[in-house]
C-alpha positions in Angstrom: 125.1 37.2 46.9 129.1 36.3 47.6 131.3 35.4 44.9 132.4 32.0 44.8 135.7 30.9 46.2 137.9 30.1 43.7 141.5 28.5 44.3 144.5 30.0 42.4 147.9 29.8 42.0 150.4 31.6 42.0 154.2 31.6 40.7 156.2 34.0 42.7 160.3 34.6 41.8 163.0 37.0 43.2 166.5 37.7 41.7 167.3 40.7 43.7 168.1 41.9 46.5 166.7 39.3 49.9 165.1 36.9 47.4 163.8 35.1 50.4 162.3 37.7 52.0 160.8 39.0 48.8 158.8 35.4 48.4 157.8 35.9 51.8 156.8 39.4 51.6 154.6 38.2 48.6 153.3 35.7 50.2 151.9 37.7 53.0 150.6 40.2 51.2 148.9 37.8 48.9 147.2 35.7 52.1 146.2 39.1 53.0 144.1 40.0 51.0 140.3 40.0 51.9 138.5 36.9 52.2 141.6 34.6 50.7 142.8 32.0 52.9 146.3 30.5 52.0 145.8 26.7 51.1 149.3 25.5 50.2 153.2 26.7 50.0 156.1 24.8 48.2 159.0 24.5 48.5 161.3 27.4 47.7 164.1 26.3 44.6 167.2 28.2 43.4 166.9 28.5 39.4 168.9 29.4 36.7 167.0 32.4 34.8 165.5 31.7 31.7 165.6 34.5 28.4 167.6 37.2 30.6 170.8 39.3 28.6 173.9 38.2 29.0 174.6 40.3 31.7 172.3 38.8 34.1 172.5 35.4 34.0 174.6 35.0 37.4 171.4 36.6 38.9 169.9 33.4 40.1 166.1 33.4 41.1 164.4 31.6 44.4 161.6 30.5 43.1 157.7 28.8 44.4 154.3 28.5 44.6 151.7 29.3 46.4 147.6 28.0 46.2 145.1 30.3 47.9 141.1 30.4 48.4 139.5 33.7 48.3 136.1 34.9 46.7 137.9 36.7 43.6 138.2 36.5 39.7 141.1 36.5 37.5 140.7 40.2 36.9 141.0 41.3 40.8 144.1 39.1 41.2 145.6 41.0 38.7 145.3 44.0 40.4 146.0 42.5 43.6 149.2 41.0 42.0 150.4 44.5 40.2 149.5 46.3 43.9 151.7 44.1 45.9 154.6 43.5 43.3 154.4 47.8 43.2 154.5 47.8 46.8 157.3 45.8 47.0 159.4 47.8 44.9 159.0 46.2 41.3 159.4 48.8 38.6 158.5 47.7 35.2 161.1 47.8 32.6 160.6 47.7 28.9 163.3 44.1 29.2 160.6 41.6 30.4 163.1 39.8 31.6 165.0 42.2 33.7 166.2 41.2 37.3 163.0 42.0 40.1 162.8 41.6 43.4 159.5 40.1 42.9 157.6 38.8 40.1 154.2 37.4 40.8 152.6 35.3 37.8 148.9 34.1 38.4 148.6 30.6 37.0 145.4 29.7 37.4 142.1 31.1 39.0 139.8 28.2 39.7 138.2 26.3 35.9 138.2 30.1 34.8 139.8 30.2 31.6 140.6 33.9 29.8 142.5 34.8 26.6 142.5 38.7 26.9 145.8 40.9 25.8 145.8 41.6 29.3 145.6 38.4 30.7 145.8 34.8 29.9 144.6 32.3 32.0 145.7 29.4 32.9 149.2 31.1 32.4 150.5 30.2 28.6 154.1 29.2 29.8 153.1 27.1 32.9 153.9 23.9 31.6 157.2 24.7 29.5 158.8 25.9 33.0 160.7 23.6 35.4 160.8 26.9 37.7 156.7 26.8 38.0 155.9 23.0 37.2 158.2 21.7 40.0 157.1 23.4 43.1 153.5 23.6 41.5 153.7 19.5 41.3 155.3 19.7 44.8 151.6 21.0 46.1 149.4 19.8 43.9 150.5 17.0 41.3 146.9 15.9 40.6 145.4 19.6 39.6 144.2 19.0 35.8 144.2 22.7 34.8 141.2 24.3 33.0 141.8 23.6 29.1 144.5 21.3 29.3 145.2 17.8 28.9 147.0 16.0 31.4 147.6 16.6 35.7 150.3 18.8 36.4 152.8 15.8 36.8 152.4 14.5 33.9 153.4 17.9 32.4 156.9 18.2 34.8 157.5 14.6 33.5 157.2 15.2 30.0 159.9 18.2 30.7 162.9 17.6 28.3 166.3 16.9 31.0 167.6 20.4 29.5 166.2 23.3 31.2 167.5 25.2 33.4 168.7 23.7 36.5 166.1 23.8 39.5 167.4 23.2 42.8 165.6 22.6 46.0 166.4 25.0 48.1 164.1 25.3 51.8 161.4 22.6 52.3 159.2 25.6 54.5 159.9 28.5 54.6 
């Protein structure tokens, strides 16, 4: 029997190097995996980085999102997601926060919802960030995520006017 396809989302971000190609890079390689089928892509926004050192803060990220289809669980995108961001040259650093060419954050896998200290799904930070709630509300305002209250708008409304600034930046890309 075939898993059920599931729709997730994903935040991708890039502060180094050809940001814009690293989104698209990601992107790709996400759409290619087997059996997904790439549903939705928002708009790309320049962002101010959030809890990076002193040092880093002029290293501003593109950031967007993207919604695919594919017949996998929470678990497999994870590896999917730590195969492509390794492929892509991301090296993890002991600063979580430290500058990437591409950071890949799944937000949500379907109603799936998983508290494991490996994974937490829906994402635990996706409605505190302009950087995700924007272009996620861009391509799907409506999405009620599994375990929370309220449709993705509602969330980027009840933002407080002080984050970081979030700029749009390409409409496709």
């Amino acid at each position: 029997m075939n898993a059920p396809l599931r729709e997730a989302g994903f935040s991708l971000g890039s502060n180094l190097g050809d940001r814009l190609a690293n989104l698209r890079a990601a992107r790709t390689a996400l759409a290619g995996t087997p059996g997904a089928r790439l549903l939705a892509s928002a708009p790309v926004y320049e962002t101010e980085p959030v809890g990076v050192r002193p040092e880093h803060r002029h290293l501003k990220f593109l950031n967007t999102v993207v919604i695919l289809e594919a017949p996998l669980d929470a678990d497999a995108w994870l590896a999917r997601i730590r195969d492509i961001e390794t492929a892509l040259g991301r090296v993890r650093a002991a600063d979580r926060y430290a500058p990437r060419g591409v950071d890949v954050d799944l937000l949500y896998c379907g109603e799936l919802t998983i508290e494991e200290p490996h994974l937490t799904v829906p994402h635990p930070k996706w409605a505190e960030r302009r950087f995700v709630l924007q272009p996620l509300a861009d391509v799907r305002p409506n999405l009620r995520l599994p375990g929370c209250e309220g449709v993705v708008a509602e969330a980027l409304a009840a933002l407080d006017d002080s984050p970081a600034d979030v700029r749009r930046l390409l409409e496709t890309w």
